[in-house]
C-alpha positions in Angstrom: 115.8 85.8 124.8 114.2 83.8 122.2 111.4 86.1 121.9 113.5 89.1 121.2 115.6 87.0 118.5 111.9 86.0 116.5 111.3 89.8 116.5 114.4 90.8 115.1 114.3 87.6 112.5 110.5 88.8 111.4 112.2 92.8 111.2 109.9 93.6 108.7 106.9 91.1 108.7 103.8 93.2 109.3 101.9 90.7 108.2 100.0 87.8 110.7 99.7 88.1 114.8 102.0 88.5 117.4 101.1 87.3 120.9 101.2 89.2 124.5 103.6 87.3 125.8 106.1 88.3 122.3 105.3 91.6 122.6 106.2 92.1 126.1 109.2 89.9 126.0 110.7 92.1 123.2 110.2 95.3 124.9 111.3 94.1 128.3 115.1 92.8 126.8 114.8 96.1 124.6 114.7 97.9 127.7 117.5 95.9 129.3 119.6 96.6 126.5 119.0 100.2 126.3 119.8 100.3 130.4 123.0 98.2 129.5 123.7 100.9 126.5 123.7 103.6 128.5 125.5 102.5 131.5 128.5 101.6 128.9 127.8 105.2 127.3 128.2 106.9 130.6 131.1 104.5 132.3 133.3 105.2 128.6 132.0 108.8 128.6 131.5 108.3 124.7 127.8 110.3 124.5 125.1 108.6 122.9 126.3 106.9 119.7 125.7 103.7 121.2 121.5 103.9 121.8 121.1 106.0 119.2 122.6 104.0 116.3 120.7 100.8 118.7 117.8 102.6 117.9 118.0 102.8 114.5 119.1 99.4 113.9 115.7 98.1 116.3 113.2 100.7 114.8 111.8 98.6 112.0 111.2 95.3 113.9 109.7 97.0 116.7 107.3 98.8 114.6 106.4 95.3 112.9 106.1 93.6 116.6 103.6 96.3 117.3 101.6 96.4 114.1 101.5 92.7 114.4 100.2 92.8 118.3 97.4 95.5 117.2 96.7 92.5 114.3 96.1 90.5 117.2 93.7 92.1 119.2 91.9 92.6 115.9 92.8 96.4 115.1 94.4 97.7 111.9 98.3 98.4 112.3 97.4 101.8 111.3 96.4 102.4 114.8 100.1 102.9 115.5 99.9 106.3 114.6 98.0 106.9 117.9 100.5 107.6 119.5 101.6 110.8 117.6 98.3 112.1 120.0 100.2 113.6 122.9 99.7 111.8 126.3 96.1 110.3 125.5 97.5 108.5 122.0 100.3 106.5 123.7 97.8 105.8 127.1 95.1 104.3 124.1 97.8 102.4 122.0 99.0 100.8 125.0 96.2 99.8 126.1 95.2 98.6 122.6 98.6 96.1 123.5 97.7 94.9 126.3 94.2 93.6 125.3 93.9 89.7 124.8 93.6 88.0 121.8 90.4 87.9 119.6 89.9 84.7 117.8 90.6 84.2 114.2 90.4 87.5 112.5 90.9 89.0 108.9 95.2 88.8 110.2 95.1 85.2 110.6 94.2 82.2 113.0 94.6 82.8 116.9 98.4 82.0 117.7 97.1 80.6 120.9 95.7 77.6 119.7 97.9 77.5 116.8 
């Protein structure tokens, strides 16, 4: 949990590195939270106000999470936008995620060793 909460304090830092393992982390209790969302949305019968203004509120600090994991595997944050590309964009970006850290890059030093 203390993974997701560094995201959502670094909302709009899309500057520096983010590692695998906070990348991953964030997205996995994102997902939990959007399963917990909609089980509440359909046991209340209330529609989807609850993900959708969720979504809104964890848009920014997701985007920064990613543009700082691309930072990381030494790619510009611009290649977000990938994933615009149907099918083959969101396959390449994450893949681009998934890659290991490079050493010290243009971004910053390696948070592995930092």
């Amino acid at each position: 949990m203390s993974w997701y909460v560094k995201v959502l304090k670094e909302y709009v830092n899309f500057k520096g590195r983010a590692r695998r393992k906070e990348y991953w982390m964030f997205i996995l209790f994102h997902v939990i939270i959007c399963a917990l969302l909609s089980w509440i949305q359909v046991a209340a019968d209330i529609g989807v106000i609850l993900t959708s203004i969720y979504s809104l509120v964890i848009i920014l600090p997701s985007l920064a999470v990613a543009v700082r994991r691309l930072h990381d595997t030494g790619k510009s944050g611009w290649w977000v936008l990938i994933s615009f590309v149907p099918i083959v964009g969101a396959i390449i970006l994450i893949v681009f995620l998934v890659l290991d850290s490079v050493d010290d890059n243009t971004y910053g030093p390696n948070p592995k060793t930092a």
